[in-house]
Each structure stands twice: as C-alpha cells, then as structure tokens.
C-alpha positions in Angstrom: 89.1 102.6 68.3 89.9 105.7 70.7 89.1 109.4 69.6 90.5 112.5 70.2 90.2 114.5 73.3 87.1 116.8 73.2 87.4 120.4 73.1 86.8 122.2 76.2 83.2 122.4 77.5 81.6 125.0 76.2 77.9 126.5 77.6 75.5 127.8 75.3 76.9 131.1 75.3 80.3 129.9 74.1 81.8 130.3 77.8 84.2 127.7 78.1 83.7 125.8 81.4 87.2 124.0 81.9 86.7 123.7 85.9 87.4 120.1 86.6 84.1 119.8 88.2 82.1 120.6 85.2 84.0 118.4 83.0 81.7 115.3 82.4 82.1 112.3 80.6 79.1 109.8 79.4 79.3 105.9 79.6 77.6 104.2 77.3 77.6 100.3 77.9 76.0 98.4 74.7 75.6 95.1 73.4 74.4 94.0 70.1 73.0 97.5 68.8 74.7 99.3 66.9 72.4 102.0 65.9 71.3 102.7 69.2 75.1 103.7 69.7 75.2 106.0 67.1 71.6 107.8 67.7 72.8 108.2 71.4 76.6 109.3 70.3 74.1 112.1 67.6 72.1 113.6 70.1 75.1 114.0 73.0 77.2 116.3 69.6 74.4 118.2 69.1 74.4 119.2 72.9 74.3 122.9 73.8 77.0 121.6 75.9 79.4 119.2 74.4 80.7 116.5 76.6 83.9 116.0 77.3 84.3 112.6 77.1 81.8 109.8 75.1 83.4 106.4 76.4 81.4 103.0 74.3 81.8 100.4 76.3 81.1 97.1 74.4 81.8 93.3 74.6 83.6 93.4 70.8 83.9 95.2 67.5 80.7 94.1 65.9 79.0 95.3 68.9 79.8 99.6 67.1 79.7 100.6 63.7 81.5 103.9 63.8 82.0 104.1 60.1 78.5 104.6 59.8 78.3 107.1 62.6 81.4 109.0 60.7 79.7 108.8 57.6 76.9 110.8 58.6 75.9 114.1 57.7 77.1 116.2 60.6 80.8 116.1 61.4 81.3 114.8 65.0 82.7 117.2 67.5 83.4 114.8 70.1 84.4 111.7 69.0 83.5 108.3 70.8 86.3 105.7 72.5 85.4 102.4 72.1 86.2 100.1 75.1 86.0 96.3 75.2 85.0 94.5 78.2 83.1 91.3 79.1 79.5 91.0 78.6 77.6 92.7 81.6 76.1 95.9 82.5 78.2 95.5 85.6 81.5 94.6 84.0 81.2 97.0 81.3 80.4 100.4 83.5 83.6 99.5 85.7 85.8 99.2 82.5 83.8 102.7 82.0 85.1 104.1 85.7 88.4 102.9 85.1 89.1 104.2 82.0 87.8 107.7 83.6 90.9 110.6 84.1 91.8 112.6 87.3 90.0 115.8 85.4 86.6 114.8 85.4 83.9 115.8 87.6 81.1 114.8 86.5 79.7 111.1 85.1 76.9 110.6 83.2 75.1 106.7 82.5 73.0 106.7 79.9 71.2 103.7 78.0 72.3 103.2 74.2 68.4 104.0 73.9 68.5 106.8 75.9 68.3 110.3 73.9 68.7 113.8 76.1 67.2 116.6 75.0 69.7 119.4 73.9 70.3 121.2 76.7 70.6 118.5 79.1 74.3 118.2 80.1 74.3 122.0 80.4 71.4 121.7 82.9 72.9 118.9 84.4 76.1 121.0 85.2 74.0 124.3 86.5 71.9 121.7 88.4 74.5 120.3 90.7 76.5 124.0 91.2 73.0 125.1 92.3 71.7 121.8 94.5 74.6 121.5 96.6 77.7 119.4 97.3 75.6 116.9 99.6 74.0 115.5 96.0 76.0 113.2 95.3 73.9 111.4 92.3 70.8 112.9 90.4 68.0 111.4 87.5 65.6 113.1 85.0 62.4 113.5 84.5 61.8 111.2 81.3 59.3 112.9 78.6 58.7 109.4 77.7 59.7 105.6 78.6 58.8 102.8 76.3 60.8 99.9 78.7 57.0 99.3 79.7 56.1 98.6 76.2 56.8 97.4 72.7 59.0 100.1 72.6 59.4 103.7 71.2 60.8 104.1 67.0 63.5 106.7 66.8 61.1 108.9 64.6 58.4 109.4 67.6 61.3 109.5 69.9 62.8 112.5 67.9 59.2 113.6 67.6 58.7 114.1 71.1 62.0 115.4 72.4 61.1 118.3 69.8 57.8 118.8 71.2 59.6 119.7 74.0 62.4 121.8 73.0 59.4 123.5 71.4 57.1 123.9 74.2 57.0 126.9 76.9 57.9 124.6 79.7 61.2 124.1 78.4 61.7 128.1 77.8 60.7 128.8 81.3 63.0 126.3 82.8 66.1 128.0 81.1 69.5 127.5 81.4 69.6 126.9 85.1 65.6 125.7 86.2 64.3 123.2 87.5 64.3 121.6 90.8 64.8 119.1 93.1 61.6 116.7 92.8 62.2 114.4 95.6 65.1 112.3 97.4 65.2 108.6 95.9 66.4 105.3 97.0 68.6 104.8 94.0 68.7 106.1 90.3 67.2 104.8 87.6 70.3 103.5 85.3 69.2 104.6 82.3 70.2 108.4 83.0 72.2 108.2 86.2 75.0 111.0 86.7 77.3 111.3 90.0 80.0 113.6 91.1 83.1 111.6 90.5 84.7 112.0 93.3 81.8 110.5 95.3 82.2 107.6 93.5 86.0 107.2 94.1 86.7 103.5 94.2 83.4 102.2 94.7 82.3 100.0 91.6 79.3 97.8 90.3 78.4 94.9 92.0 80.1 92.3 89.2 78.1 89.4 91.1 75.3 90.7 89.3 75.9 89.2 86.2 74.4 90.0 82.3 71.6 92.8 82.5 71.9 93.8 86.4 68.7 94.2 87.9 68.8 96.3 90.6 73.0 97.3 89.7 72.0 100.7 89.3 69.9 100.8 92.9 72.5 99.3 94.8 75.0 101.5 93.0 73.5 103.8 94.0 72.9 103.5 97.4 76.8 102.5 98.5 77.6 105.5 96.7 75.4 108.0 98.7 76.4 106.0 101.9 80.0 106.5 101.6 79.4 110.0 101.3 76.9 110.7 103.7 74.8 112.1 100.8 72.1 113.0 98.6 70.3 111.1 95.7 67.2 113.1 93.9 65.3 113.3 90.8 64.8 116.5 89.4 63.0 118.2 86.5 66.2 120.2 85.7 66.5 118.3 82.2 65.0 115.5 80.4 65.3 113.2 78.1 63.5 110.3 76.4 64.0 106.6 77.0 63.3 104.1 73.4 63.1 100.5 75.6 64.2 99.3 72.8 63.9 95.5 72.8 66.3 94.0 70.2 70.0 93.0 71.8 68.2 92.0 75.4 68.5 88.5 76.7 65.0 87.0 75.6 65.6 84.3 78.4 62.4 84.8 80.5 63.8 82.3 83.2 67.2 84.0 83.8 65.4 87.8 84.2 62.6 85.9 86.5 65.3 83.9 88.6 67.2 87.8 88.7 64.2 89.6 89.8 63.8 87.1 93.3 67.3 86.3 93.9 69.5 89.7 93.1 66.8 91.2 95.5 67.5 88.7 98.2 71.4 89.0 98.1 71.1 93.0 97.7 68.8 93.2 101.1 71.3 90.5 102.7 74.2 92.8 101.8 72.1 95.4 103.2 72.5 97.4 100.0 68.0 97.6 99.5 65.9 98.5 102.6 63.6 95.2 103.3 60.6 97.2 102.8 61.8 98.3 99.2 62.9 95.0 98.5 59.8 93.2 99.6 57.5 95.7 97.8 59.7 95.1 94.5 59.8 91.1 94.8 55.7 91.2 95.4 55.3 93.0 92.3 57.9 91.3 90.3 56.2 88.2 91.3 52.8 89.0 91.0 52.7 90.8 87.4 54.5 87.9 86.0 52.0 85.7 87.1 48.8 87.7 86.1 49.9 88.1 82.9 51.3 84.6 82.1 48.1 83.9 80.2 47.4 87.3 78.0 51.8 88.1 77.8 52.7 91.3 76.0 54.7 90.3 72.5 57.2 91.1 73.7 58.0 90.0 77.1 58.3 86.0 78.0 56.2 86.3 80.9 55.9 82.2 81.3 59.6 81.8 81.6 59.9 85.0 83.8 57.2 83.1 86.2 58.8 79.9 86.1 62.5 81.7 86.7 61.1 83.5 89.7 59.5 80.0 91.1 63.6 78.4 91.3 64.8 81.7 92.8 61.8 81.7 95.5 63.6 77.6 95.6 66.7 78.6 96.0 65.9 81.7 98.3 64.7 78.9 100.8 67.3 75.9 100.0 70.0 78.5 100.8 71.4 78.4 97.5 70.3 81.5 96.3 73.1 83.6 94.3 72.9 85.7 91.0 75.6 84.4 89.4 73.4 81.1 89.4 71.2 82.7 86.5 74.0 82.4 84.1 73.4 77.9 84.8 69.5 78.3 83.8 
C-alpha cells in the first residue's frame, strides 16, 4: 500500500520548513508485529513536527495491519508506505534507502518499538542546524530501554514518555536544547538518524543476515569514514525503547553464533576497532555463560552459549562467516 505525500514540514509554530535539508523521512523495518507498527506510525503523527515521509518496510502484507491503524481515533496526517523486501534488518533498511527521493535531508531509523517523544524530529532538525555539518549521524538519550529485560507494555511506555513531556527538564531544553553528549563509535539502531547525503550510496552490510548484530555499528562507522565525520549522542530529544520480545528469532544458537562471528568479520573488514570488538566478544561470551544456569524468561541463554562455542570453532577453522547462522 503507498500513501500520499506528506504536507510540508511544519515546526511547532506552524513555520513551514520546506528546505531540503530539514525534510526527514523515518524507516521503519518490521517483521511479525503489527501493532508495534501502528504505535510507532501514532506517535511520529502526533509529532510537533510531522515527518515527511513514514516508509514500513516489511517482508509481506500480514507483516502491517493498516486498517487498524486507519480505523483509529485520530485521522493520520502523514500516511505510511508500505515496502516489501526480504526478511533482514539489513535487506529491509536498503529497500528503505532506495526508496528514499532526491529531496530529503534527513533519515531517521527507528525500531517498530521505538516511541519518540513529541518534539523529537523537531529537535532533531534544530540539533543538526546547530551541531554542525561535520555530524554526520546522531542518537538519543533513551528515557527508558527494556531490550535488557522482559520488556516494557505500551501503557508504562506511554506513561513515561508523559512524565517527561511533563517534567521541567523537558521545558528547559526547548525547541532547540540540548547538547552534544559525547562522540560514539557507531549508533545505536534503534533511533539512528544521518544526513542523507552522507550516506550517499553506502548501504547495510547484507552479509549480515536476519537481525544484524552489529549492522547499525558498522553502518555507522563507513558512513562517518567516507565523510570524514562526526557520530555523537546527544540529549537534544528522547524517546523510549519497548524491547519488545514477540516477532524476534527465539533461536539462541543463531544470535550466539552472530554475536562471535559478525564481530570477527566486521574487525577483519576493519569496520570495529579490535579493542571494541574484543571488549564486545568477552562480554557477549561471558554473560551467556554466567547466566546459562539462572536464564532470564525470556532469553535462550543455553543456545546463545552453545551458538557462540561453533562461532569461537569456526573463528579458528577459518570458516567463520555470518551468513553461516542462517545453516544452524
């Protein structure tokens, strides 16, 4: 299904903001939940600042239910396109970059269970006009992040993002707040935005296959390297991340094998600094295996142990290679 084009941004004023480099568009890749979608596709039409462009890029139809999203109670001012592409975070944000036009500036990825406060792609806009054209790629600070747990309900989520529109933090920061916390080695993927014409032809790694690991690092990091430039966090806006757990790939093994061997290939390809990617195996390795024996719910920590034990095999056989954790 495609929608029609957005209105032109407008900032909370009403100003429209029709400069190429403040239009933005948001890629959403999803598989399997549906009602993340359309909490996600909610929160971005009640921005201060509407996007211009909501692209959902799924592997098939069941994988949306825009009726229901149509159906609700609020009309939607910008209206979703629904793209099809392979299964694959990888896959699925390049069918997102190509589907991108020659007017946009700006390019948000966001997690299906990703919610952004209101005023975020307003800040977002003021925050690269004020940090510079040598930023090429910038994160949030997240009020909240339930990937670490069982996961955060879309009540409390709503909850806390609320909290904070509420709170004077959030009126002191303003329109245009907020600073640059510190430069990063990559961005965390599940609020990543980039000037668009950094990216230019540069895509995701497709021989990282299914859920990525590390995609949004190495990403990352080509991106700022083409262009000589700058990736930070910043406390200009913020948003909330669910972790919600149903429509991930329960296989323990394949994540485990991911965690050792995508590592290994990104520091070959000299995409992860061998310290970072050292420091991230180690602790990969080591909290699976603490935890085998008292595993949260709702991670398989035994098959993420045993999947990291054949990538550490195939790491030293020499036939170590992501796509290999698609034959496990």
């Amino acid at each position: 299904m495609s929608a029609a084009a957005a209105e032109p941004s407008r900032d909370m004023d009403g100003t429209e903001m029709d400069q190429a480099g403040s239009r933005i568009s948001i890629v959403i890749v999803s598989s399997g939940r549906p009602s993340c979608v359309n909490d996600i596709v909610r929160a971005l039409n009640a921005q201060s600042c509407l996007p211009d462009r909501i692209l959902l890029v799924v592997p098939g139809p069941a994988d949306l239910d825009l009726a229901a999203l149509e159906a609700g109670p609020w009309p939607l001012r910008v209206r979703p396109e629904a793209l099809f592409a392979p299964r694959g975070i990888c896959m699925q944000r390049n069918a997102g970059l190509e589907a991108l036009g020659p007017d946009c500036g700006l390019v948000a990825f966001f997690d299906d269970d990703y919610l952004p406060e209101r005023r975020a792609l307003a800040r977002i806009r003021a925050a690269f006009d004020r940090f510079g054209p040598d930023v090429v790629g910038l994160t949030g600070v997240l009020i909240a992040d339930g990937i670490g747990g069982p996961g955060i309900e879309l009540s409390e989520a709503e909850g806390r993002l609320a909290a904070w529109e509420a709170s004077d933090a959030n009126a002191r920061l303003g329109a245009d707040g907020g600073a640059i916390l510190e430069d990063t080695v990559g961005l965390y993927g599940c609020n990543m935005i980039y000037r668009r014409a950094a990216i230019g032809d540069i895509r995701f790694d497709e021989a990282l296959p299914l859920y990525g690991w590390q995609e949004d690092v190495d990403f990352a990091r080509r991106v700022a390297r083409a262009r000589s430039g700058r990736l930070v966090k910043t406390d200009a806006f913020r948003g909330l991340h669910r972790g919600v757990k149903s429509g991930r790939d329960r296989n323990g093994v394949r994540l485990g094998y991911s965690q050792i061997v995508n590592i290994h290939y990104l520091w070959r390809t000299g995409s992860l600094p061998p310290g970072f990617a050292a420091k991230l195996a180690l602790r990969n390795f080591a909290g699976n295996h603490l935890r085998v024996l008292r595993s949260e719910p709702w991670i398989d920590r035994r098959g993420r142990a045993r999947g990291n034990w054949i990538g550490v095999r195939d790491v030293f056989s020499g036939r170590a290679h992501p796509m290999r954790a698609l034959e496990i």
